[in-house]
VEXKE-232688 format. One line per 3 residues: number of its first residue (from 1); their letters; for each residue x, y, z of C-alpha. Coordinates in Angstrom, 2 decimals. Layout:
% VEXKE-232688
NUM	a	X Y Z | ...
END
This chain:
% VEXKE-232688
1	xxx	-46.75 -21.48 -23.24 | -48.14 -23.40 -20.23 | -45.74 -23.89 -16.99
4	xxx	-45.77 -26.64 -14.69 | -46.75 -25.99 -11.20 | -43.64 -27.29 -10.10
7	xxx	-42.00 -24.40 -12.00 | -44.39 -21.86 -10.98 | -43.89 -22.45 -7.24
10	xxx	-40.02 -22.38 -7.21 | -39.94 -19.57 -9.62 | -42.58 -17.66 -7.15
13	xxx	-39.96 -18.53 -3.98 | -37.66 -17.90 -5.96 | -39.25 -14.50 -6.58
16	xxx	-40.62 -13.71 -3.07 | -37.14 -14.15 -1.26 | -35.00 -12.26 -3.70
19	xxx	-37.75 -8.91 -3.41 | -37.37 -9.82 0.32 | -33.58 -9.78 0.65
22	xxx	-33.39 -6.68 -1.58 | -35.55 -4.67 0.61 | -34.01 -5.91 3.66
25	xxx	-30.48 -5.21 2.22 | -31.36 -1.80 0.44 | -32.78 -0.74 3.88
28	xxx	-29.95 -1.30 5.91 | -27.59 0.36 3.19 | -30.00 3.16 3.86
31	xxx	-30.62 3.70 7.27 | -26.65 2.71 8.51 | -25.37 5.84 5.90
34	xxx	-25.96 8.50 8.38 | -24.39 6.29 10.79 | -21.75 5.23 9.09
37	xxx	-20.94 8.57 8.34 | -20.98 9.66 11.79 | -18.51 7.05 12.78
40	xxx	-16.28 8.17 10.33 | -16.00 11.23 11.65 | -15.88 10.50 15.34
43	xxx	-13.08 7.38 13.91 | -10.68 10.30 12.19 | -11.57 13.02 15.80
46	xxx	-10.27 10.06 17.57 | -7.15 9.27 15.64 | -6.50 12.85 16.12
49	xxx	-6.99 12.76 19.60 | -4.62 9.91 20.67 | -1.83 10.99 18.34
52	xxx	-2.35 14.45 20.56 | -2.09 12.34 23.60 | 0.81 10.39 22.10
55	xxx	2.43 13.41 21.50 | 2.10 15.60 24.42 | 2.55 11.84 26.62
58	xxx	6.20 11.75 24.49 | 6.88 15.46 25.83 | 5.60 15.47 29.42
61	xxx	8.93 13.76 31.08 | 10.50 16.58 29.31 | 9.18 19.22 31.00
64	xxx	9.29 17.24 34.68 | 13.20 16.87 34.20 | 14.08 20.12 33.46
67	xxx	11.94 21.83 36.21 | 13.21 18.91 38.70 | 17.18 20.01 37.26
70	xxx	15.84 23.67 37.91 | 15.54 23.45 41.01 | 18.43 21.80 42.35
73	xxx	20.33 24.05 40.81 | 17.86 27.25 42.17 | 18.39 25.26 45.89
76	xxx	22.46 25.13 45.62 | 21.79 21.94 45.52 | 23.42 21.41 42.06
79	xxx	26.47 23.68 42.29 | 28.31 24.64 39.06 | 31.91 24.47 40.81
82	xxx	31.27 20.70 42.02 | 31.69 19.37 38.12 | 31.44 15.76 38.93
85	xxx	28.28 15.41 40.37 | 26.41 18.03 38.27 | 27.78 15.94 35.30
88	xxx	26.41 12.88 37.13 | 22.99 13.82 37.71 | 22.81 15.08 33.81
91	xxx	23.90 11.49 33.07 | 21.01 9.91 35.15 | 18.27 12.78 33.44
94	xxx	19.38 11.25 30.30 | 18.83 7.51 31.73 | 15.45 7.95 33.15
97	xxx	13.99 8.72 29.97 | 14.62 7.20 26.46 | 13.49 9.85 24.02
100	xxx	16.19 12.43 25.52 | 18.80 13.02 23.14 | 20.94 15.09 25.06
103	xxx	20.68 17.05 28.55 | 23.24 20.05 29.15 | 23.21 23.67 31.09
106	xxx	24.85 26.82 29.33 | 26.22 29.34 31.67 | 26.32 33.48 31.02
109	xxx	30.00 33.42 30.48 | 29.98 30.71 27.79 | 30.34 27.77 30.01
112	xxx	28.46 24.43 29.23 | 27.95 20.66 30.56 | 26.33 18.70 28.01
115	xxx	25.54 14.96 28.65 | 24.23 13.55 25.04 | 23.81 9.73 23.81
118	xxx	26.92 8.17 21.56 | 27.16 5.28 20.18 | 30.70 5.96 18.44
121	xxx	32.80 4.03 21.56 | 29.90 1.22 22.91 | 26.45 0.45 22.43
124	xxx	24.27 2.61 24.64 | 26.88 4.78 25.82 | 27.55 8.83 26.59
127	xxx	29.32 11.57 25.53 | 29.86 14.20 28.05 | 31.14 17.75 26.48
130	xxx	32.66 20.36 29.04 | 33.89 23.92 27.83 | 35.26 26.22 30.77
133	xxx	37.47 28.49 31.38 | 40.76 27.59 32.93 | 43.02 30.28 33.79
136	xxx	42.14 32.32 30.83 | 42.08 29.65 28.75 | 38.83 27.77 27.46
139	xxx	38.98 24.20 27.43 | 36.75 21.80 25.79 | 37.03 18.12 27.22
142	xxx	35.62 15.19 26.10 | 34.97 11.75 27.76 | 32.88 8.74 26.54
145	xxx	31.10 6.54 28.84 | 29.49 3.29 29.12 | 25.99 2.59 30.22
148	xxx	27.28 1.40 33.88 | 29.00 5.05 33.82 | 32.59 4.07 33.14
151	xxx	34.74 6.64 31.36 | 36.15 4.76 27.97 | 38.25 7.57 26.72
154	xxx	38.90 11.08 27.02 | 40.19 14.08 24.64 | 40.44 17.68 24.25
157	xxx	39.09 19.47 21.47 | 40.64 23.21 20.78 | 38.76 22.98 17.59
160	xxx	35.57 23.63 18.93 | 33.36 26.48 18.64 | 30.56 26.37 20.48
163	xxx	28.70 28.99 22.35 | 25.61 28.05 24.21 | 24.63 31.73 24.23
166	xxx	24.27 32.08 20.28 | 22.25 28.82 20.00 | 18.27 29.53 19.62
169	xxx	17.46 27.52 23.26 | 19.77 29.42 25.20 | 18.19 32.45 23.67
172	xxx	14.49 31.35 24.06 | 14.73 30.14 27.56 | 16.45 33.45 28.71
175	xxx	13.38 35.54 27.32 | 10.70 33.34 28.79 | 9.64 32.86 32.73
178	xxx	8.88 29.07 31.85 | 9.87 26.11 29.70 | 10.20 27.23 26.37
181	xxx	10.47 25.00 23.30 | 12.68 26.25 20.56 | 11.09 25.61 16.70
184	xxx	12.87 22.38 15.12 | 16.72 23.16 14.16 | 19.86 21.10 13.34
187	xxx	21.62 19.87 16.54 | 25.36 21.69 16.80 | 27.09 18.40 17.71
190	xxx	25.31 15.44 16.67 | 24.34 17.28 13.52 | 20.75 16.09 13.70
193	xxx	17.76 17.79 13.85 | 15.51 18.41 16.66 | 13.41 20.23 19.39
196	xxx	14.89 21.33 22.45 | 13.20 21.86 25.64 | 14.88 24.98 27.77
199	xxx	14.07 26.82 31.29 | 16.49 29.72 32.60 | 17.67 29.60 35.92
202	xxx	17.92 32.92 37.65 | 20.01 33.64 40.73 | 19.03 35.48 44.20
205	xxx	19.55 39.26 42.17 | 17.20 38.43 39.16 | 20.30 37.98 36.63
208	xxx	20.47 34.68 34.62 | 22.90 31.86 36.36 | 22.07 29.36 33.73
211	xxx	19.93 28.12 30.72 | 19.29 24.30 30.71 | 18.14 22.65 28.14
214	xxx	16.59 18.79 26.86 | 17.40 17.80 23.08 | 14.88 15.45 21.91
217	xxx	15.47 14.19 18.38 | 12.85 14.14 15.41 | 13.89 10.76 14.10
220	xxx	12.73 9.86 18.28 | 9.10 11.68 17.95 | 8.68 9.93 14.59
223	xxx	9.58 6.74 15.91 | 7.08 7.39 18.75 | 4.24 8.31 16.47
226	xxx	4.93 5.72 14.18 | 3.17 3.44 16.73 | 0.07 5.32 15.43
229	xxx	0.78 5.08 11.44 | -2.03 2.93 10.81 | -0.46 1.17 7.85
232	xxx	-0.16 1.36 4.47 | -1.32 4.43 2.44 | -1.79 5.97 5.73
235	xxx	0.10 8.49 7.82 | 0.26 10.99 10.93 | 2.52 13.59 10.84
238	xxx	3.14 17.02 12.81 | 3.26 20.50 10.94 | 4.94 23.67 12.90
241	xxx	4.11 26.89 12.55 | 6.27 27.41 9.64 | 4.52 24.74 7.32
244	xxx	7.73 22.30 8.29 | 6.80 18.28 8.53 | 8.82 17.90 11.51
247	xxx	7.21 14.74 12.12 | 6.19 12.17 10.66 | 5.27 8.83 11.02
250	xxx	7.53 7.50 8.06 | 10.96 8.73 9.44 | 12.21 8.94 6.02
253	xxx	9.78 11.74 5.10 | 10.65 14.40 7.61 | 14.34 14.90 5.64
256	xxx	14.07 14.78 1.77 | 17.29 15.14 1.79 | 18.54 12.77 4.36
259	xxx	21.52 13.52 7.32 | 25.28 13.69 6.63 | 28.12 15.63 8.15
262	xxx	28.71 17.40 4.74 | 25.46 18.84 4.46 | 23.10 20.76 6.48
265	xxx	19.67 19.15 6.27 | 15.95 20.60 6.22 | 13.19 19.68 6.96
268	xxx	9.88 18.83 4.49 | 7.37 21.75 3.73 | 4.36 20.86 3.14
271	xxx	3.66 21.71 -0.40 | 6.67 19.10 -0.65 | 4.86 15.96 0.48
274	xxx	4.09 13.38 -1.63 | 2.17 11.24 0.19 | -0.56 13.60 -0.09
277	xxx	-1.79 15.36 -4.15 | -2.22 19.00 -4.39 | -5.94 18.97 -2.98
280	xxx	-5.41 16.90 0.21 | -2.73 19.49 1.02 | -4.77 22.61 0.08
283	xxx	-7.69 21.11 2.18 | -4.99 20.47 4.85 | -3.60 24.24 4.88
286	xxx	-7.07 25.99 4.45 | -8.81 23.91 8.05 | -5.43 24.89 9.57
289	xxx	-5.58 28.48 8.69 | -9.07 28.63 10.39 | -8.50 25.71 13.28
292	xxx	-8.46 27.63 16.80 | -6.80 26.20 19.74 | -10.04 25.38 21.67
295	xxx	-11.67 23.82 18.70 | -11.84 19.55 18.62 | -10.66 18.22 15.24
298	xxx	-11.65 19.29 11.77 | -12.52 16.38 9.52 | -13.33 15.80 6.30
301	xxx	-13.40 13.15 2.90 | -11.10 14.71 -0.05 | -11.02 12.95 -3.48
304	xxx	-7.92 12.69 -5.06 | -6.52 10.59 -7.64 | -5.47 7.96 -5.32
307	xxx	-8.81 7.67 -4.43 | -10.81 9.36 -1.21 | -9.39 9.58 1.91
310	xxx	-10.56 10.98 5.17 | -8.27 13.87 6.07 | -8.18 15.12 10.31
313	xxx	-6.52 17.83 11.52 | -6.16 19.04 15.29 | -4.04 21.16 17.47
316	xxx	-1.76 20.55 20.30 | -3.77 21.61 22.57 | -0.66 22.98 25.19
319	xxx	0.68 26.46 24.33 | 3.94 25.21 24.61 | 3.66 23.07 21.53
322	xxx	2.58 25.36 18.18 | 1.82 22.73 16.10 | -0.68 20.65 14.62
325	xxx	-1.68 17.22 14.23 | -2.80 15.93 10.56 | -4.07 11.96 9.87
328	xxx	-4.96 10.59 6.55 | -6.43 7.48 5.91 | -8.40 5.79 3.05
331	xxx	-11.86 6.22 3.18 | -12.13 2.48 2.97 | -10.47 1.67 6.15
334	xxx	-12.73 3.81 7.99 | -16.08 2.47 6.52 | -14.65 -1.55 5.97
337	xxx	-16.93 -2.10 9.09 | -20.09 -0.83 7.23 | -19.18 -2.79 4.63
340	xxx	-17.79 -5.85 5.92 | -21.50 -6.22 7.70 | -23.29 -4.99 4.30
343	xxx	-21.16 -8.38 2.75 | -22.15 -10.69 5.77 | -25.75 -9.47 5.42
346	xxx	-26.08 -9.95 1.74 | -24.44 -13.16 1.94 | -27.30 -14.38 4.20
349	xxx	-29.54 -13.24 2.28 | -27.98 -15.70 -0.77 | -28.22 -18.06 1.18
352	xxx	-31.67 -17.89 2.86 | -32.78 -17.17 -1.10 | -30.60 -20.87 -1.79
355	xxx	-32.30 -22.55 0.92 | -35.60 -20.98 0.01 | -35.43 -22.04 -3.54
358	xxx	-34.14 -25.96 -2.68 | -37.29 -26.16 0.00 | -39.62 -25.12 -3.29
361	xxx	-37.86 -27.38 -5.20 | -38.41 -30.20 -2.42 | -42.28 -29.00 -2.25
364	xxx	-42.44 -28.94 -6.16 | -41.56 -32.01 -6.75 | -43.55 -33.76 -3.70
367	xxx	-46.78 -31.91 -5.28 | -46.30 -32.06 -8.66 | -45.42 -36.02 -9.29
370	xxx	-48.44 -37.11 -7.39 | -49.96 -34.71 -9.95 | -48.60 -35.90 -12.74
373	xxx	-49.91 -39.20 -11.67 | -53.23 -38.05 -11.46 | -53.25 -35.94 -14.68
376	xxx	-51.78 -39.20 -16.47 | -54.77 -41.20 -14.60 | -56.98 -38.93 -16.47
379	xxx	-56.00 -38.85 -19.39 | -56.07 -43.44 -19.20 | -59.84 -43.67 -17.58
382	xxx	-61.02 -40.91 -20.91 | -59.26 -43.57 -22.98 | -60.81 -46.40 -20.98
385	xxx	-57.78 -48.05 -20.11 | -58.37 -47.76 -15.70 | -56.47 -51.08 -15.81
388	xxx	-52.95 -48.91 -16.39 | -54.26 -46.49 -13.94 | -51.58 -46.05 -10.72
391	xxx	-52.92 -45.43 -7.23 | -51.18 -41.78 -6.01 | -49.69 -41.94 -2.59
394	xxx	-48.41 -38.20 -2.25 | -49.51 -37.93 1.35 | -51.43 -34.82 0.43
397	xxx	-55.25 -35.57 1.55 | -56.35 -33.58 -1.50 | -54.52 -35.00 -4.32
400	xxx	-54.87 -38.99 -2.61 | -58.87 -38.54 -2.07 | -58.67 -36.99 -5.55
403	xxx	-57.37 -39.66 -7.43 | -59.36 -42.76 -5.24 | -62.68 -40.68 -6.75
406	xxx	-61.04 -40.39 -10.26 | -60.80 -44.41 -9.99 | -64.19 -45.27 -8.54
409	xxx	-66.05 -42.63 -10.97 | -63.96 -44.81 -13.88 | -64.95 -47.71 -12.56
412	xxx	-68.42 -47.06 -12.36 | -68.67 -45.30 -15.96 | -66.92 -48.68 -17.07
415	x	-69.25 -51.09 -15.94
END
């Protein structure tokens, strides 16, 4: 079977530029691999790193308030006896900063001032708890506030309980020199759960005057890391030391069980969460068993059956904070980049190959009808019929100086 040489030079572009783009795209699938790889893992260390920073950022006023609260009490500048104004500057610790829940002292006899955000009365107001005792008696007041500090109501409550002594951050700030941060519990009053902040305060002898203490709820920290949730199918969450989620950046999966006044609720383990399949969370547990506090992040791809995912995990890096940091995310997000240019680059290449191909076709056709003409010239001067032969104008040199001799050698064999 013969082919025209029209054919045969668009099917050889055609040819060329398709081996071209195919070794142009297999080589940068190639070479950007190890790259792309790289980037992955420096992507997932740096996730890791700014929900760190976000979290440690979230905590920092913490600590400044309660050392600043510290001291004015250590200076007599805060004095237990003058209620009013120690209430008062408890009220403006829990203004300056929006993620405190609640800001109280305890005192060695069972005394506490507890400032804490209610929304029971008016939007954005304060409830302000004070149990003393009064000529023998304890006495457990209650007033609600509004944001400008205006007392709405007031009530006594001989029905409470409480002992700042027997709670866990009374108790942890007594036994350390510093801030101590208790492990995440359930709130006595607002019945939530939380972390709470506590330094002692010790008077001119040595012996404890007073424990205070910053509540910061977990439903708060989530809501804070949830600026770094990524999006769908992905998630950042914080583990403590006893495998608990205690936050997470879908609020919703730190308490399985959700938060009522009838029961108490607890927090998600980590063999619980279903976000994550059996081998994303035995990856997670085995790099946290051997993650050291100087170490940078631990990263790696796990398969599961919701496909892979890159899984990071890191540790707060203060000793105050025994917890870690864990980020998964599809392993598509991270290498879209790769690919998106890998798409752009092989969509080029279609259409260099489309432009390449329609120039043959273009060049085909301008060589092969002049030849056509000249192969049909042929064939009339062998039959003697040169009157029927057509005079080629291609613009080629070759093929025009071809045909003008294929008419004058006709000619001449005519005559």
């Amino acid at each position: 079977m013969k082919i025209s040489i029209a054919w045969k030079i668009i099917l050889g572009v055609m040819t060329v530029q398709l081996f071209t783009a195919a070794i142009i795209v297999g080589w940068f699938l190639y070479s950007v691999r190890a790259e792309v790889n790289q980037l992955v893992a420096v992507s997932a260390q740096d996730t890791v790193a700014r929900s760190v920073d976000a979290a440690e950022d979230y905590f920092s006023p913490v600590e400044t308030a309660i050392v600043a609260t510290q001291r004015l009490i250590s200076g007599g500048i805060l004095q237990r006896e003058q209620t009013e104004q120690f209430v008062r500057h408890l009220h403006d610790q829990l203004r300056l900063s929006p993620q405190f829940a609640g800001v109280y002292v305890g005192f060695p006899d069972g005394g506490f001032y507890y400032v804490m955000r209610d929304q029971k009365e008016t939007a954005d107001g304060t409830l302000t708890k004070i149990i003393r005792d009064i000529g023998g008696q304890r006495e457990v007041s209650l007033t609600w506030r509004d944001a400008g500090y205006a007392v709405i109501k007031t009530s006594q409550d001989p029905t409470d309980t409480y002992d700042p002594r027997s709670r866990p951050w009374y108790q942890a700030a007594i036994e350390k020199t510093d801030v101590a941060w208790t492990d995440p519990y359930i709130f006595f009053t607002s019945r939530k759960p939380g972390v709470t902040a506590a330094i002692a305060v010790k008077a001119d002898t040595g012996e404890d005057f007073a424990a205070i203490g910053i509540d910061i709820e977990i439903s708060d920290i989530s809501r804070y890391l949830g600026q770094y949730a990524y999006g769908p199918q992905r998630s950042a969450f914080i583990i403590s030391r006893d495998d608990e989620i205690i936050s997470h950046s879908s609020i919703d999966t730190v308490l399985p069980g959700g938060v009522s006044d009838d029961a108490m609720p607890r927090f998600l383990r980590l063999a619980e969460l279903q976000t994550a399949d059996q081998s994303i969370r035995d990856g997670i547990r085995d790099r946290l068993s051997n993650l050291s506090d100087a170490s940078a992040a631990s990263v790696w791809q796990q398969t599961s059956e919701g496909g892979d995912y890159v899984v990071a995990v890191g540790r707060i890096s203060s000793a105050k904070f025994p917890w870690q940091i864990v980020t998964i995310r599809p392993a598509a997000d991270m290498t879209q980049v790769a690919s998106g240019s890998a798409m752009v680059l092989i969509l080029i290449a279609f259409l260099a190959t489309s432009v390449a191909i329609a120039v043959g076709y273009i060049l085909a056709r301008s060589i092969g009808r002049p030849l056509g003409v000249l192969w049909t010239n042929a064939k009339l001067a062998r039959n003697g019929n040169i009157e029927l032969m057509e005079e080629t104008r291609s613009g080629y040199e070759e093929i025009d100086e071809t045909s003008a001799i294929l008419q004058d050698l006709a000619g001449k064999i005519r005559h």
